[in-house]
N, C-alpha and C positions, 0 to 999 in steps of 0.2 A: 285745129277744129277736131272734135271728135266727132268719129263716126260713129253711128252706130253698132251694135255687134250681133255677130251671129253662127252657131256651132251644132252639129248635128250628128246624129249616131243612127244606125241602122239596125231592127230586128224587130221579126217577125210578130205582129199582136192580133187578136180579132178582131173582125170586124166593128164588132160593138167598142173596140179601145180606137178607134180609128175619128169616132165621131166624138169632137171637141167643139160643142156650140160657144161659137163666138170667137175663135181662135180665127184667123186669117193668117196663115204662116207667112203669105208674100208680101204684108201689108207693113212698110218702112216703119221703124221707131228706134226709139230710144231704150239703151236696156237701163234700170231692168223696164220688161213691158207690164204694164200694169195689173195690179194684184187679181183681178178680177178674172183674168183673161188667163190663168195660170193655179186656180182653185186654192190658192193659199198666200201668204202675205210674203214675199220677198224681200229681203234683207236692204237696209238703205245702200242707193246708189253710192255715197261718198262712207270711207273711212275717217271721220274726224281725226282721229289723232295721226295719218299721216299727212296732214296739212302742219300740224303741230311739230312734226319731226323734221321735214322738209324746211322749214321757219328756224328749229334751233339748230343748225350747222352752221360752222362760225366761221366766216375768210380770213378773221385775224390767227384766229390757232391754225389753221390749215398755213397762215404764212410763218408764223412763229417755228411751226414743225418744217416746212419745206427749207426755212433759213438753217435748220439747226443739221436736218440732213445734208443740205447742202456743204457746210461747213467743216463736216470730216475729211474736206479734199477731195479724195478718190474714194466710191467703195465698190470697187473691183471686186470679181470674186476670188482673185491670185494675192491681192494689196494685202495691207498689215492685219492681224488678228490679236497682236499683244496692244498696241497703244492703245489709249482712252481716248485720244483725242481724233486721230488719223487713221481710216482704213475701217475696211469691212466688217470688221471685230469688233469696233466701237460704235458703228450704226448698228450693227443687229441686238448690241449690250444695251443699247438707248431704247430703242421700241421696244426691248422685252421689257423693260424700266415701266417706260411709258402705259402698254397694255397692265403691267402689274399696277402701277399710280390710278388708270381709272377701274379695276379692279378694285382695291383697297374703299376707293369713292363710294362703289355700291355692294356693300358689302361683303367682298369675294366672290362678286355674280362669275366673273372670269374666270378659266382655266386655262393658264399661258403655261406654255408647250415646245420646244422644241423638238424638229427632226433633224436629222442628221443621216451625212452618208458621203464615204472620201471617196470622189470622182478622181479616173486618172486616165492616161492612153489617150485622152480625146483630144480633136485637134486644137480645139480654145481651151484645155485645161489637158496640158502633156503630163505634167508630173501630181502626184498626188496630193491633191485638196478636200480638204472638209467642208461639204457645201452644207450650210445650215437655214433652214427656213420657221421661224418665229411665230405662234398661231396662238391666238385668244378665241378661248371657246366660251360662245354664252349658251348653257345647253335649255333646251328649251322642259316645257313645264310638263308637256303630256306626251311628247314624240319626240324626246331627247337621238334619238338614231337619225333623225331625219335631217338633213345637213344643207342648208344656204349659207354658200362662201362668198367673199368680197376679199381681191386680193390687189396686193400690189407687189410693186417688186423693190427689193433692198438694193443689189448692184446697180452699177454706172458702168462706164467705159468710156474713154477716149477713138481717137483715131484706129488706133491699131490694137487689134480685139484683145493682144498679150502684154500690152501697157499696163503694168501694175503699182506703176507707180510716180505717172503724170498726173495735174490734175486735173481730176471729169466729175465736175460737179455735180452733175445730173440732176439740173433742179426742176426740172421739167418730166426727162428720161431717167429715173421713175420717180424722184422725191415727191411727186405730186402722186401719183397713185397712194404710193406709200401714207402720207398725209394724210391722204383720203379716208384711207382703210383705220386707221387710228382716230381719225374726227366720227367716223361713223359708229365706232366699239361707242364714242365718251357720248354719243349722241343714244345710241339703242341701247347702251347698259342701265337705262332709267325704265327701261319698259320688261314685262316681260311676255317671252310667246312659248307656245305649245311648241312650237317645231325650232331646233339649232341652229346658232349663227355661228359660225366662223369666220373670224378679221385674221389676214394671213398677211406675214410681209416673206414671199418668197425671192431666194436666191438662187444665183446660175442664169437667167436668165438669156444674159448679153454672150455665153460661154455654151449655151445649146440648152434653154426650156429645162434648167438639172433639177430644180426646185420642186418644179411642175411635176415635173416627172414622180420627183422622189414623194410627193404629196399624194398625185393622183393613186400609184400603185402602193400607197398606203394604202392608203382609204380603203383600195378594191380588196387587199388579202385582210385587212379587218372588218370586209362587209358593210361601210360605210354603206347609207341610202341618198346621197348627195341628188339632191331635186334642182340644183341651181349652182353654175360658177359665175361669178362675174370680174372679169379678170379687166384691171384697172391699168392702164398702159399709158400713160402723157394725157391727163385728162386739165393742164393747165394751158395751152398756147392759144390764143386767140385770134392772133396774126400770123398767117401763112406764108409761105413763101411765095406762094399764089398772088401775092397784096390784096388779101381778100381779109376784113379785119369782122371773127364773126362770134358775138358772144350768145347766141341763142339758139343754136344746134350743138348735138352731139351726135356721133356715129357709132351705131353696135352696131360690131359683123357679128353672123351665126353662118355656120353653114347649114345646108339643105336635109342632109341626114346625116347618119351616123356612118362612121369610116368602118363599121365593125360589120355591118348591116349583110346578111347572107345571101347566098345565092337568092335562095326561094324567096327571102322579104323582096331581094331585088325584082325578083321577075315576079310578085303582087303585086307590087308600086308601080309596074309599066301597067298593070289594068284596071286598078281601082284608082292610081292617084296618090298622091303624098309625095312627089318628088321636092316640094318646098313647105314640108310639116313634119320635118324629125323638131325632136324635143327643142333641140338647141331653137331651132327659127321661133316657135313657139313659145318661148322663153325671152327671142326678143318682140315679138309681139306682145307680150305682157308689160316687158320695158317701156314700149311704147305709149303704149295708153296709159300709164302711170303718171307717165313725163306729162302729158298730155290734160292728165285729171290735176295733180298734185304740184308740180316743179311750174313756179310763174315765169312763162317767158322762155322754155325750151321746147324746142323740137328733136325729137329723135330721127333721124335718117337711119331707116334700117339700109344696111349695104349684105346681100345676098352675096357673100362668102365669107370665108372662113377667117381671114384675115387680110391686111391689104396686101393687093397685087405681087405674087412672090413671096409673102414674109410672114412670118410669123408670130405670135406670142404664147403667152403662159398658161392659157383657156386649152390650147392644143392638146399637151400632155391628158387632159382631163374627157377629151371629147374623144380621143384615140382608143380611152378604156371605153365608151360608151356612156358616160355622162355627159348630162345636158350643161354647156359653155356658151359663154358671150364674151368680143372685147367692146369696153366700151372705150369710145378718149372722143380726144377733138376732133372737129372737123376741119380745120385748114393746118395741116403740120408747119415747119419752116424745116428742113433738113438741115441748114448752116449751122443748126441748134439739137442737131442728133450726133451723135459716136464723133465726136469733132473735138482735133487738139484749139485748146486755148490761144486764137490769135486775131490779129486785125489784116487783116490783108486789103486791097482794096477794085472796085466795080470797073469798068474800063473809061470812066466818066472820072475818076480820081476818089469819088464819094466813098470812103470807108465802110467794111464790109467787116461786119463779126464773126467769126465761127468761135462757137463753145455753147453750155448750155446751163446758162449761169441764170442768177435769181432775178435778174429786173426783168427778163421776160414774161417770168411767169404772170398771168393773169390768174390773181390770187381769188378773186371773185368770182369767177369762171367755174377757177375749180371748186367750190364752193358749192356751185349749182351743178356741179355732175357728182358730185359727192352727195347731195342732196337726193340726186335720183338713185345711186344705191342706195343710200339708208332707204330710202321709202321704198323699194324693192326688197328689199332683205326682210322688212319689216314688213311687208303685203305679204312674200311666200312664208313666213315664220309662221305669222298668222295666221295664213289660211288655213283650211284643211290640206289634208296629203292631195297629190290629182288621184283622179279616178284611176283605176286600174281596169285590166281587162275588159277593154272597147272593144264593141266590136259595131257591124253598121250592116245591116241589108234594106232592100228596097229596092233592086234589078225585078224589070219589066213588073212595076206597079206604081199608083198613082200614090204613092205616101214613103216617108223614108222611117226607118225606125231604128232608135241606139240603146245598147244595152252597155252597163260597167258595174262594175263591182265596187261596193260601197264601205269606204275607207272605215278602218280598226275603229272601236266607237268609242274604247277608252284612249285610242293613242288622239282620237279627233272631236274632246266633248264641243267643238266649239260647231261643229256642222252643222250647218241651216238646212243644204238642199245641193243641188248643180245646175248649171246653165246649159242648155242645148247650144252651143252657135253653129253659126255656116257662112257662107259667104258663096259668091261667086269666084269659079275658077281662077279667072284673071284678076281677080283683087287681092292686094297684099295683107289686109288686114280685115278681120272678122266683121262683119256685118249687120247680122241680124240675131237675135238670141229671143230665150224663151225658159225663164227659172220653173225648175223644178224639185217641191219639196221633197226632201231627206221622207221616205216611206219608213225606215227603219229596216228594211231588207238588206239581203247580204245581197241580192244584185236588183239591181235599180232599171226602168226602162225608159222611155217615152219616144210618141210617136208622132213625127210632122206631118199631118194630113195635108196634100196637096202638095208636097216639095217634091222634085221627083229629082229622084238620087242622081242621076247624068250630069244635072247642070250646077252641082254646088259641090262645095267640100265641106265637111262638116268637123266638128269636135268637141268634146265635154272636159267643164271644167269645174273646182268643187268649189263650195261657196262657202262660208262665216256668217255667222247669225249680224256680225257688225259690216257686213260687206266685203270682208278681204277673199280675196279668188284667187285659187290658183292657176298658172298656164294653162291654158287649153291642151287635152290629146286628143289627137288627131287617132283612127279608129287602128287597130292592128300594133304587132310588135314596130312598126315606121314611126310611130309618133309616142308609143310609149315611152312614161317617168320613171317605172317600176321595170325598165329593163335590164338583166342581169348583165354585167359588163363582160365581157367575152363568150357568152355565149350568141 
């Protein structure tokens, strides 16, 4: 069910900007709220063509690629890098094939990339390795700097994290991200957007997030303006270990704020608020509603941390510099089908028990539909506008709230309609109520909720597309901003 939405900003206006006849800020609806009630036309609620792209992502190629990575045996990141056939060397030679083949398809829209960087001393890579991570860039039309990623990961593992050379199929653990990330290049490489896509097949992973790493701290010393990760983790298992058999939920973890986040942000967020609106949450509330509008028959479970219980993934590296990160994958995992040697052992009933993580598990359909929900993600923030920058919110001891931001580059964003105010109630996880606001043309923007009064809501602004597409909501202060410098 969708909710409706709602996002608000705080600053000072007169009294005469105060009075909006016919506006009723508390009064339930559906965004967008009607044209009338907002002095100009609002952009349509649906994006047509992300129903269209949602529609072409194909479960048979997603299983044709998951069979073919699977088939290299092992690809460790220690395993082989001369054979063609076996090892890490021949999976990463394949997808940069692959991202080059649907390249070729559309013209040379792509720019496939390698990074590189020989890790060594570490406890899951002692001796010196070349970890290489494989990236297809579709740079965008008017905001080519502006960078939404979609990743997966290339390594596997077996049992024992320095096994380099049993075999761990990993057709679940990661061939399905992987997959993913490659159906979605050959699905979006037919469109084009103002803002960069990045389809990444990162390595290291299973050996310490090295890919991640070696990616995110690119990006920062080349100044990358990365608006979005969406790091793709086992997004094929549909049967858990749980015997929970569930093909119409997905799980994004985000965490709450940023791990870089300062003394001072810290101690404004104890009195204004924002402890569950850094960028990253944000970002999966965007996911949300996407799944919700667009992908038939999924539901997202936002899960309020970083990643599951104790562990990690490849979003991390990325959120550590202060970029906005999500994982997405399944919701019921089966572990007998994670980091596990290839064998049958058996239940205490006699009944046969598999560990490994081979292909007939994979629910090839499945992945299909989380695949589906990044491309139409990737393709929502591409197209948006950039988010606003410099929010800010007041409206302490008064009967009205009012937000100001600064309104995105005009040439990096011809496509800008306007922004949405929302808000919500404290205790609600996702956005509520909203209220479009046309693009003025000004370098900072305002508007003012008469009657909301700032204590009992959390608010945020986000930009809008003349065809619909929006970007995340921010949340008001350096806590929630998109445009924040990563280490500072």
């Amino acid at each position: 069910m969708r909710l409706p939405r709602l996002f608000v900003f705080a600053a000072l206006l007169p009294a005469a900007a105060l009075a909006q006849p016919g506006v009723d800020a508390n009064r339930p609806t559906d965004r967008p709220w009607p044209d009338s009630l907002v002095g100009g036309t609002a952009p349509p609620a649906d994006v047509q063509r992300l129903y269209a792209v949602a529609a072409a992502v194909d479960a048979d190629r997603i299983e044709a690629n998951v069979r073919r990575l699977a088939g290299f045996g092992t690809r460790h990141t220690l395993s082989d890098t001369v054979s063609d056939t076996r090892g890490i060397g021949a999976a990463r030679r394949w997808i940069r094939a692959e991202f080059e083949r649907i390249s070729a398809a559309c013209g040379g829209c792509l720019e496939v990339v390698e990074q590189r960087r020989v890790i060594s001393g570490e406890r899951r890579i002692p001796e010196p390795v070349e970890v290489v991570n494989v990236l297809a860039i579709q740079r965008g039309t008017a905001d080519p700097d502006r960078y939404v990623v979609m990743s997966g990961d290339i390594d596997s593992r077996a049992s024992d994290a320095l096994d380099a050379t049993s075999d761990a199929p990993g057709a679940n653990d990661n061939a399905s991200g992987m997959a993913g990330a490659i159906e979605a290049a050959r699905v979006l490489s037919q469109y084009e957007f103002p803002g960069t896509i990045v389809y990444t097949g990162l390595s290291g992973e299973e050996q310490g997030l090295f890919g991640g790493q070696i990616m995110a701290e690119t990006a920062r010393a080349e100044g990358w303006r990365i608006e979005a990760v969406l790091n793709n983790d086992m997004i094929g298992n549909s049967c858990g270990i749980d015997g929970v058999c569930d093909n119409t939920s997905a799980r994004v973890f985000s965490e709450a704020t940023r791990p870089t986040e300062t003394e001072q942000e810290a101690r404004l967020r104890r009195f204004t608020g924002g402890e569950v609106d850094g960028p990253s949450r944000n970002l999966a509330r965007a996911i949300d509603r996407l799944a919700d509008q667009y992908v038939r028959n999924l539901d997202v479970m936002m899960v309020y941390r970083l990643d599951r219980f104790g562990r990690g993934g490849h979003h991390t590296p990325f959120t550590n510099v202060g970029y906005p990160g999500v994982r997405i994958m399944e919701t019921h995992e089966h572990y007998d089908r994670q980091h596990q040697d290839l064998r049958t052992e058996a239940y205490p009933d006699g009944t046969p028990r598999h560990y490994g993580d081979t292909v007939e598990y994979v629910d090839f359909d499945y992945a299909a539909k989380l695949t589906a929900l990044n491309a139409v993600a990737l393709a929502a923030f591409a197209g948006a506008p950039a988010p606003p920058s410099g929010v800010t919110i007041e409206g302490a001891v008064r009967p009205s709230t009012t937000l100001r931001w600064e309104r995105p580059d005009a040439a990096e964003n011809p496509q800008l309609a306007g922004f949405r105010v929302n808000w919500r109630l404290t205790t609600s996880p996702q956005w509520e109520r909203s209220v479009f606001v046309p693009d003025n043309g000004e370098a900072e923007q305002h508007y003012t909720l008469g009657n909301v009064v700032i204590d009992n809501y959390l608010f945020g602004v986000s930009s809008v597309a003349a065809d619909g597409s929006e970007s995340p909501v921010v949340f008001p202060g350096a806590i929630g901003a998109f445009d924040y410098a990563p280490g500072e």
